[in-house]
N, C-alpha and C positions, 0 to 999 in steps of 0.2 A: 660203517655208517654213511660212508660218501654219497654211497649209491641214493638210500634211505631222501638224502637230502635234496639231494640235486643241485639245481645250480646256487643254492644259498649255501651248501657245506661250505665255502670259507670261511665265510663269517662265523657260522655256529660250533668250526672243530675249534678254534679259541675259546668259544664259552664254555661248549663240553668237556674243554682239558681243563680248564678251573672246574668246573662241577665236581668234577669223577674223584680230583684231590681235597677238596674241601675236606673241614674236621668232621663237619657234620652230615655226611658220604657215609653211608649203610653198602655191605656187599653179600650176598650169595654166591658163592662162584661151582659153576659145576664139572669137576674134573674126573677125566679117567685116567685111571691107573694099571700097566699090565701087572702091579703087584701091591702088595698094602704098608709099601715104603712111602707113611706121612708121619711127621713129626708135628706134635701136638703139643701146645705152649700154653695154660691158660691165667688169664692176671685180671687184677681189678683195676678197674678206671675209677676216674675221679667219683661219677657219677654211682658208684657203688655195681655197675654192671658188669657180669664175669662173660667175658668174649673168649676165643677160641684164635687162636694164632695157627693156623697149619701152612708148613711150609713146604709145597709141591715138588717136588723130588718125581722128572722124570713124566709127568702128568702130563695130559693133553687138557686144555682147557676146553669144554664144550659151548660153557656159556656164563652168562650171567643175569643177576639182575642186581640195581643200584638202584636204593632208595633214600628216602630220608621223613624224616617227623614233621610236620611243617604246620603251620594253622591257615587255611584258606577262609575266608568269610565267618572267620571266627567259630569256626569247627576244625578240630585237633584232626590231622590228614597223615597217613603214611600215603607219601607220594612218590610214585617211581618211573623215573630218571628215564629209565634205559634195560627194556628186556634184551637180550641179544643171544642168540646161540645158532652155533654151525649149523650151515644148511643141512650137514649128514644126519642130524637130530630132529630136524622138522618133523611133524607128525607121530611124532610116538610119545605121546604125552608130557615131556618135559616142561613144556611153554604153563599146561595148566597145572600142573606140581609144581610149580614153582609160583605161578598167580595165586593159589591156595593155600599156598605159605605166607606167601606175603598176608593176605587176608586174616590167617588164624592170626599171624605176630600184630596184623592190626585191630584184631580184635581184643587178643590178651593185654596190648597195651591203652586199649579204652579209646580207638580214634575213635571219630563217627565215619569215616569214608577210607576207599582208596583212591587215589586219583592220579591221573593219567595223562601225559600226550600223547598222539596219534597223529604223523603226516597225513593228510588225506589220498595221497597217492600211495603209501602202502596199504591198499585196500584187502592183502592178508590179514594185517594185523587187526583193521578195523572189523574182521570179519569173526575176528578170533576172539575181541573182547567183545564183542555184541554176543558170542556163543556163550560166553561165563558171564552176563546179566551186567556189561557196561552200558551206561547210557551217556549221552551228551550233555553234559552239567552246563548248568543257569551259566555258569561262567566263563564255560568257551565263547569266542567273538564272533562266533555263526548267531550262538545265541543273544549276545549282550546285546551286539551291531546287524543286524545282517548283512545291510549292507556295506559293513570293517570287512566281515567274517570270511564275504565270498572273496575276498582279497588274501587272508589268509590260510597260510598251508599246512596246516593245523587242527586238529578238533582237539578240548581236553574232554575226558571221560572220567567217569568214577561211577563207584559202586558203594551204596551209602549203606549203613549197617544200623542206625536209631533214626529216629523223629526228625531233629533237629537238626540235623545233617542234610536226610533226606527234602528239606524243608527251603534251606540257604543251597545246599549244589545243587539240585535237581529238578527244585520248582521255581527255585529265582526270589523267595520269598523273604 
């Protein structure tokens, strides 16, 4: 993520190392395996939700993504964190299989959006959720301030899925 950051990564690998551990830290992780040596654990948590514990034996880690539930502007948000996966994987569809996943689990769970940070200098990424129908929410600081905004390095994004969402992220209403 250094790169990602630039000369602010100091400051921000402290906050991302508290993010990533937090309780409330959702993971995808995408690994490969030359064999189907995973060991599968699964238990209830408090919250009555049945999770999957696998523990990678031998796996190469591709990638991930970290999210979490959150309420922005008083709209129920799965928001995420941190997509990240090996350069070796770029371009063969994983980035949007896994953005689609996210969206069904934020649908099934009844958010109204997904939403997003975007450095502005990774202009990959920004090019990649503008292709799956992200736009610039009311609530990024380009939008709020403009003149905050062009100060920071940043845009947030989301993709709204009802009215009401659509309504507070997107149109600032």
């Amino acid at each position: 993520m250094k790169g990602t950051y630039g000369s602010e990564w100091p400051s921000e690998e402290k906050i991302k190392r508290r993010e990533m551990v937090a309780p409330e830290a959702r993971y995808i992780l995408i690994c490969q395996y030359a064999d189907s040596d995973i060991a599968k654990c699964f238990m209830k948590q408090d919250s009555g939700v049945e999770c999957a514990h696998v523990t990678c034996r031998g796996g190469r880690l591709l990638g991930f993504v970290h999210y979490r539930f959150v309420v922005e502007e008083d709209v129920p948000v799965l928001y995420v964190y941190e997509l990240q996966l090996e350069s070796s994987v770029h371009g063969k569809g994983l980035g949007k299989f896994l953005m689609q996943l996210i969206e069904l689990i934020a649908c099934k769970s009844q958010m109204g959006a997904v939403m997003l940070t975007v450095q502005k200098s990774n202009t990959d990424a920004m090019a990649f959720y503008n292709n799956l129908g992200y736009v610039i929410s009311s609530t990024s600081p380009s939008q709020v301030d403009p003149l905050i905004g062009i100060h920071r390095s940043y845009e947030i994004l989301c993709k709204t899925f009802e009215s009401e969402a659509k309504c507070k992220l997107e149109e600032g209403n």
